[in-house]
C-alpha positions in Angstrom: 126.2 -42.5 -5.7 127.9 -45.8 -6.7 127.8 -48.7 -9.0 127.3 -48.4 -12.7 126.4 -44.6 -13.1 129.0 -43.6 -10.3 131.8 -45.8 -13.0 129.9 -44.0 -16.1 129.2 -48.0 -16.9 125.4 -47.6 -16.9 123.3 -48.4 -19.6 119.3 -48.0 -20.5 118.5 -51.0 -17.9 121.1 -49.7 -15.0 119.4 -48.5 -11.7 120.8 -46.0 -9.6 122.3 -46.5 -6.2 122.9 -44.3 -3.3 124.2 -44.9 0.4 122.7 -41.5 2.5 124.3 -41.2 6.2 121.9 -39.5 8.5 122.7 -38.9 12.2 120.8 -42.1 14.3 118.3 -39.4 15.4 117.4 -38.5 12.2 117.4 -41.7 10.5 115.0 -42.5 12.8 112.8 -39.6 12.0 112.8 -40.4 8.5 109.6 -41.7 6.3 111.8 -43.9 3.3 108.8 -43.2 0.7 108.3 -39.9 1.2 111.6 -38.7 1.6 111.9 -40.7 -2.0 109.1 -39.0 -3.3 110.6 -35.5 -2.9 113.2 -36.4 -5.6 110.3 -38.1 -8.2 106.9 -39.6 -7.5 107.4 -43.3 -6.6 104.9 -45.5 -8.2 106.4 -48.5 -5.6 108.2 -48.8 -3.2 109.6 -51.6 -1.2 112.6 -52.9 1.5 114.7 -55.8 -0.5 115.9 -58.9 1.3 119.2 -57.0 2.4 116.9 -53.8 3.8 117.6 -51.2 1.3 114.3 -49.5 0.1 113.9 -49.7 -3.6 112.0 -47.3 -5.0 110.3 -47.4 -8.9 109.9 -44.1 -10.2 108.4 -43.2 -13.9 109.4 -44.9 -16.7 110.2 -47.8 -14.8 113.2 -45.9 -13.3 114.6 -48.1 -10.1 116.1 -46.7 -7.2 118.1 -48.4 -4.7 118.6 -46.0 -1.5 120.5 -47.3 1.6 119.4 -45.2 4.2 122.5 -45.8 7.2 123.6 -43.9 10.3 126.8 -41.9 10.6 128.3 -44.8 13.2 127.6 -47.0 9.7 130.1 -45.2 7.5 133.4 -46.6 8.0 131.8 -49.9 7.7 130.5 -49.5 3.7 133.5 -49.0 1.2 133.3 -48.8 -2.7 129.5 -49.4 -2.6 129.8 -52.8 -0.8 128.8 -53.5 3.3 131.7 -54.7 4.9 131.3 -56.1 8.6 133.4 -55.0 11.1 
């Protein structure tokens, strides 16, 4: 987790924010809704313009999962994509 909650900044409009490293095998394997909807039903769900899914849960709860492969990690820092 990162961002707002992750700085205990957030506030009643704040999302939440994730990065999740899989292995490339497994990231392939995995459905982004569904794996989503085993934490709270999503009511919508969709990939923004920078490929993270964004997923709205009840209550207008927002989501922002960035699903990423372990050969990804050393390129995110401090919530932030960082090119190599």
């Amino acid at each position: 987790m990162y961002a707002s909650f992750a700085a205990d900044e957030a506030d009643k409009h704040s999302d939440v924010e994730f990065w999740l490293f899989f292995t490339t095998r497994r990231r392939a394997e995995i459905h982004l809704r569904s794996w989503c909807a085993d934490i709270a039903p999503v009511s919508y769900g969709l990939l923004n313009e920078f490929g993270t899914y964004v997923a709205f849960f009840p209550g207008l709860v927002r989501g922002e999962f960035h699903f990423a492969t372990r050969t990804d990690a050393g390129r995110h820092r401090g919530g932030r994509r960082h090119r190599q």
